[in-house]
N, C-alpha and C positions, 0 to 999 in steps of 0.2 A: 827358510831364509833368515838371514839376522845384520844385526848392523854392526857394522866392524868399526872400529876406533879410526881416529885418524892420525897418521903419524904427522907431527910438527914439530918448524924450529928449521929455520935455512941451515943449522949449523947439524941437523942429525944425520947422523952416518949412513941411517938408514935410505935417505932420502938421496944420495950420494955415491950409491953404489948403480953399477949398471945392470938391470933386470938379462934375466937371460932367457931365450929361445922357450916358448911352447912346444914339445917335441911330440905331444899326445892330448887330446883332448878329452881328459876322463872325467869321473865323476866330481871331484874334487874341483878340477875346473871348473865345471858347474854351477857349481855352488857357489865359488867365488866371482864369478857373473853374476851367478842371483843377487848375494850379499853386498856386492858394490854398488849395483843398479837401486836395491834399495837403501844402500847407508847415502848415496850422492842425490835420492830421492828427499828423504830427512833432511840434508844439508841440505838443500836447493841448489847445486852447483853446477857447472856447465859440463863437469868432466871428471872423471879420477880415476888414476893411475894405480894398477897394483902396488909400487913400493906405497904409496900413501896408506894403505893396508897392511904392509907390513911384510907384502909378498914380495919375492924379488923376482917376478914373471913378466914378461913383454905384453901384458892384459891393461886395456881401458877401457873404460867405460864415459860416455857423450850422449847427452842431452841438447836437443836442438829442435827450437819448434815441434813441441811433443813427440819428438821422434827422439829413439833412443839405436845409439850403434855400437855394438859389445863389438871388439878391436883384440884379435889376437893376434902376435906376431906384425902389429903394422908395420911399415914403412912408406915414406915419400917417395914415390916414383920421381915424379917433377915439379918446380913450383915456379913461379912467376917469378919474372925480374918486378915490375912493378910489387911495392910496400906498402902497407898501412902503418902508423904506429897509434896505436891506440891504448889505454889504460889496463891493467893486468892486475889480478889477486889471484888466490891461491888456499883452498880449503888447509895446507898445511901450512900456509903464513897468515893467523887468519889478523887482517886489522890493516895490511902491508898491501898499499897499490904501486903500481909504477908504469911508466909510457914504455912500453916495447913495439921491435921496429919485427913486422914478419910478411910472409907474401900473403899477397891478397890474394893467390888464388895458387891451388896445391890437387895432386892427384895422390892418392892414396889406396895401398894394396895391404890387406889384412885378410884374415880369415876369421869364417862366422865360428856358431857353437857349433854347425852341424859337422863341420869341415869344409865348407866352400869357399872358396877364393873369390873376392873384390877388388875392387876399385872403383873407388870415387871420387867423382872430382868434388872440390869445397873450394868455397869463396868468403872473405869477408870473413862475417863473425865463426862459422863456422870450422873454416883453415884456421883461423887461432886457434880456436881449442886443440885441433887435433894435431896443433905444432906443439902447445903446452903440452899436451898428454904424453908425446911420442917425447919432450924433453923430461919428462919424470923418467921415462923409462931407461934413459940415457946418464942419469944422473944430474942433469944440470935443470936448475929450477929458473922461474923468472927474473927473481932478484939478479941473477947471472947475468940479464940480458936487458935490461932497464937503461935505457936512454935519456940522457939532456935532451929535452924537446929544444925544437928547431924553431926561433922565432924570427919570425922574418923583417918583425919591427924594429929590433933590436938596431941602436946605433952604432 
């Protein structure tokens, strides 16, 4: 295992492209499960996206209450009409918060390292992460998605 760099900078190309299809799960794969579980271990991060590595693969990796879910190929099945908007950063923005608005609750189908097929449901802090993840892999980062909060005081 080894720890990979992080790509940064809202404005890198890298970060900007859309990852494409895992069609094989081989060694290489692997590895780059190992290597991102330990580099977002180092960081302390809640999640990271293979372009953040450098890879343009549909691969993340999530950290959630000691529990970790390697994400190949995910996708949203469903997500809730009800929203949270809560604060957001970014291992490839690092310094850079912002209110984003996403469902508080989301189903989720990906596959493991072995090749098995999931789905789980997530709520709350959880469904953010694996809404940011699944947008790295899409090209569109937080800053994308960063909201005027709604004050209600306001006259």
């Amino acid at each position: 295992m080894a720890i990979r760099s992080i790509v940064t900078g809202e404005d890198n190309e890298a970060l900007r492209k859309i990852s494409r299809e895992v069609k094989a799960i081989t060694p290489h794969i692997l590895t780059l499960l190992d290597d991102m579980k330990e580099t977002l271990i180092i960081e302390d991060g809640g999640g990271l996206a293979a372009p953040q590595v450098g890879v343009l693969r549909r691969i993340a990796v999530v950290s959630y209450n000691d529990e970790y879910y390697e994400l190949i190929n995910p996708r949203i099945l469903e997500q809730s009409e009800d929203v949270l908007i809560e604060e957001e950063g970014c291992l490839s923005i690092p310094g850079v918060w912002g209110p984003v608005m996403r469902p508080q609750k989301i189903t989720v189908s990906y596959t493991d390292r072995n090749g098995e097929t999931h789905a789980i449901e997530a709520t709350d802090m959880l469904a953010r992460i694996f809404c940011h993840e699944i947008d790295h892999l899409d090209g569109v980062l937080f800053v994308d998605k960063t909201i005027e909060e709604i004050d209600g005081d306001e006259e």
